[in-house]
C-alpha positions in Angstrom: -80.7 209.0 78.8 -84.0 211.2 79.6 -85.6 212.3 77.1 -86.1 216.0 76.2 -89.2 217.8 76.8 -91.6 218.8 74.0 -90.6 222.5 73.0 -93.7 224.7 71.7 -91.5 227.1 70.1 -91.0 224.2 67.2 -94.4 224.4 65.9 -95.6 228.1 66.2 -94.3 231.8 66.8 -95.1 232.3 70.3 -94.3 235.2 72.7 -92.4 234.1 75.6 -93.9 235.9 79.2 -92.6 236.4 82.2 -90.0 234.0 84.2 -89.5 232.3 80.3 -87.4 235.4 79.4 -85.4 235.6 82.3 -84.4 231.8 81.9 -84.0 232.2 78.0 -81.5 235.3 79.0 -79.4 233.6 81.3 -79.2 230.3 78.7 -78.3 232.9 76.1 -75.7 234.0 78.3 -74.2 231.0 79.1 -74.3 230.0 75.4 -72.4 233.0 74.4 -69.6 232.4 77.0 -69.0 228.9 75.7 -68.7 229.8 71.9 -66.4 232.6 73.1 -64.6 230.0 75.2 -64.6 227.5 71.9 -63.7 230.3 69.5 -60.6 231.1 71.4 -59.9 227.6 71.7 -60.3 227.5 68.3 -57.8 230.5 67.4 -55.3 229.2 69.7 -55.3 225.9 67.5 -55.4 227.7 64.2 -52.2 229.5 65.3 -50.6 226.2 66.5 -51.7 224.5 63.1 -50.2 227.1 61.3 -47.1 227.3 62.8 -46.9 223.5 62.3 -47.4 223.7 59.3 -44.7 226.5 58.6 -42.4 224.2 60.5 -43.3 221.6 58.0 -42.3 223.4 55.2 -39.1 224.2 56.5 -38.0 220.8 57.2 -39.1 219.6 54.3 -37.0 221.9 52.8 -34.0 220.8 55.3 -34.9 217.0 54.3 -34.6 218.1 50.1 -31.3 220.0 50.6 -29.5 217.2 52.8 -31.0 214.0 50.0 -29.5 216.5 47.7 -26.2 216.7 49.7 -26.2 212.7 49.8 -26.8 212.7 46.2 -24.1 214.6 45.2 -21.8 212.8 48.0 -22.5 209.4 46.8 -21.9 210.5 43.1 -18.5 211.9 44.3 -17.2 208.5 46.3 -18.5 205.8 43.0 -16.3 209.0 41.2 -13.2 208.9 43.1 -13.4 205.5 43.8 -13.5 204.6 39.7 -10.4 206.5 39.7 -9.1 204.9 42.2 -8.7 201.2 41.4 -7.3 201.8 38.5 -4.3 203.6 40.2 -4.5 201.0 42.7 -4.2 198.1 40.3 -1.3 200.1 38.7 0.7 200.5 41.9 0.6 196.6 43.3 1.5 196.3 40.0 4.8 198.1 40.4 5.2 196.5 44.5 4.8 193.2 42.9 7.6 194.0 40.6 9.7 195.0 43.3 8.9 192.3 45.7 12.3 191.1 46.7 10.5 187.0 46.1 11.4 188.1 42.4 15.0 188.1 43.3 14.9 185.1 45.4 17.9 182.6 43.7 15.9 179.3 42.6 17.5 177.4 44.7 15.7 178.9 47.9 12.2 179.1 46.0 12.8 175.0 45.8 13.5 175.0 49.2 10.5 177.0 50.5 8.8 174.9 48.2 9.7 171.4 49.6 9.4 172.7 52.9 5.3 173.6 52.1 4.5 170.1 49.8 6.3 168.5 53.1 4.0 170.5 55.4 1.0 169.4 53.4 2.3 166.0 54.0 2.4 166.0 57.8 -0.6 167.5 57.8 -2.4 164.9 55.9 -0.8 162.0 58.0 -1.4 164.3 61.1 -5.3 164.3 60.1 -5.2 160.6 58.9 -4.1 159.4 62.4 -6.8 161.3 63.9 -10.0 160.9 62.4 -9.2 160.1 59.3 -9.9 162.5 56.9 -7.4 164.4 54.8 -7.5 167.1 52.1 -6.2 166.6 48.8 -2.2 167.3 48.9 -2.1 170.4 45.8 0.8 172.3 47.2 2.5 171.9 43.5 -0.5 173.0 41.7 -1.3 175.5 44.0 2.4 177.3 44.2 2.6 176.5 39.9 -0.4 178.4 39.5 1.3 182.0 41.0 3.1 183.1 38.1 4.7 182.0 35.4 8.5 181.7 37.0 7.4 179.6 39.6 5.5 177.3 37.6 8.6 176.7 35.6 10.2 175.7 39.0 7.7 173.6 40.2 7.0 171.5 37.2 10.9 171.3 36.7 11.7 169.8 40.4 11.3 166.1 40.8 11.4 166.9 44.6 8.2 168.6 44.7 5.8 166.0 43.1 6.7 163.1 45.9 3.6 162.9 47.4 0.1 161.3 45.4 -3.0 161.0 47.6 -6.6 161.0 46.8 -10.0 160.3 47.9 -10.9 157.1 45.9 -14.5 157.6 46.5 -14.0 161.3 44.9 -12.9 159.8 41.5 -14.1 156.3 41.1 -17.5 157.4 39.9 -15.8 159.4 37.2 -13.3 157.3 36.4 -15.7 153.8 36.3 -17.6 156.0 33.6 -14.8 156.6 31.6 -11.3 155.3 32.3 -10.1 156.6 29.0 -10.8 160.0 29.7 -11.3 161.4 33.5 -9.9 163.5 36.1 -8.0 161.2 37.5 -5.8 160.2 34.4 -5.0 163.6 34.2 -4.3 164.3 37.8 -2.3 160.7 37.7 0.1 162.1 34.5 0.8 165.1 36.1 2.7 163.7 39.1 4.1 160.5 36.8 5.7 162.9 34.3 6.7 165.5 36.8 7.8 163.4 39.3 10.2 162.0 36.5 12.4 159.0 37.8 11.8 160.2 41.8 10.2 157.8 44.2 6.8 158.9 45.1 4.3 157.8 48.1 0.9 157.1 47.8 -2.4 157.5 49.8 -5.3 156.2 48.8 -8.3 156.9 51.5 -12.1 156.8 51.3 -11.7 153.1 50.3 -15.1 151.0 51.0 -17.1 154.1 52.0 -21.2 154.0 51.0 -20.3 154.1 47.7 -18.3 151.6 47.1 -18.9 149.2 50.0 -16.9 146.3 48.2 -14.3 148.1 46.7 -15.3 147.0 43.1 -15.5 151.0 41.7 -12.3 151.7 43.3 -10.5 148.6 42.8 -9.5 149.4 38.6 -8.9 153.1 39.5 -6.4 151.5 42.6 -4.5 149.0 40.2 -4.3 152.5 37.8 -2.1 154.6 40.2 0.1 151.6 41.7 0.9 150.5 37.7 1.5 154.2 36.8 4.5 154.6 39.6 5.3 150.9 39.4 8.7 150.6 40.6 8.8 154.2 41.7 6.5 153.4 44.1 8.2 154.1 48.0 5.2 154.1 50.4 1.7 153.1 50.0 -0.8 154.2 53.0 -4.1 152.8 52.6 -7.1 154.1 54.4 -10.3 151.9 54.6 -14.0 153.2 55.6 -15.6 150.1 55.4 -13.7 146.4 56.1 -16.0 145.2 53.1 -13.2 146.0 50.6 -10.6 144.7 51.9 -10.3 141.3 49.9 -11.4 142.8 47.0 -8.9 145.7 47.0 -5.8 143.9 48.5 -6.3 140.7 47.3 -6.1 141.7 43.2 -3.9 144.9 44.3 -1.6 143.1 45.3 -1.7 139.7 43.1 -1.5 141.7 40.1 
């Protein structure tokens, strides 16, 4: 960047002379275009600004009256929605009562229901033969928990409770804790006493798994369920993980 000349007019009043004031003139000039160049410039912004900032205001105002619109919408669904489940409740309510299942003669609820305990069955041996792994078989507790009718039906058919599986390896632990009191005992009475003098098949899976590579946890819990059918028993379907068990399981299973 060059550096600007010393100006004498800094340091004393001087007269200008001659060529000075025609140059000073013309400099003036120019100067006095550009500010009047800059101050229109300046003008035009101003008016820009302020129209901005009028627009501003207005949608501010636009943005305060449409929260306010949400406000007052979302206040008005939680309101009619409050009133709603209440009327809702009441009305499945009254369709519940007129369900035509109410009606249904007991013997074709029994029906129904052997067909589903049956189709849990298949099921089970379906998965069994191909990998394995089965759920538990809870179609009586399941349909006894609906209402209080059905529950009476359920617990009263014989037919219904002919099919005991479990996951050894789901109650052992429990059940070495505590045989007195465990969830298998109570699981166990249900289908003995409901199943009353019907034969009833048992599956037993998850035998030998990590937990119980031997079978010496599952073993007493084993023994348990075959003494509580005794007599009654009419299938027995093993399922080992592990070939570790096997003498221990079979050997006092079926010795005893």
């Amino acid at each position: 960047m060059i550096a600007s000349p010393p100006n004498p007019n800094s340091s004393k009043n001087r007269v200008p002379h001659g060529d000075e004031i025609v140059a000073l003139r013309s400099l003036v000039q120019f100067e006095a275009s550009v500010l009047q160049t800059l101050d229109e410039s300046i003008k035009r912004a101003k008016a820009t600004q302020a129209e901005s900032e009028i627009r501003l205001e207005a949608a501010k105002r636009e943005l305060e009256a449409a929260m306010s619109a949400l406000a007052a919408a979302h206040e008005s669904v939680a309101t009619l929605e409050t009133l709603r489940e209440p009327l809702q409740t009441s009305m499945n309510t009254k369709l519940g009562i007129l369900h035509p299942i109410r009606r249904m003669p007991t013997e074709l609820l029994v029906e129904i229901f052997q067909y589903r305990v049956e189709e849990d069955e298949t099921v089970r041996r379906l998965d069994a033969d191909l990998d394995g792994n089965w759920g538990l078989c809870d179609a009586p507790l399941t349909l006894s928990a609906v209402c209080s009718r059905w529950r009476e039906i359920v617990l009263s058919q014989p037919c219904l409770w002919r099919f005991f599986n479990i996951t050894a390896s789901h109650f052992a632990p429990q059940y070495q804790l505590n045989q007195a009191v465990n969830p298998l005992n109570a699981r166990l009475k249900h289908w003995i006493v409901h199943s009353q003098d019907r034969k009833v098949s048992v599956a037993i899976r998850g035998i030998g798994d990590a937990f119980d590579t031997d079978g010496t946890k599952s073993g007493p819990l084993i023994r348990k369920i075959l003494a509580g059918f005794g007599p009654r028993l009419e299938r027995l379907h093993f399922l080992f993980t592990g070939c570790m068990a096997f003498d221990h399981v079979l050997g006092p299973t079926t010795t005893s």
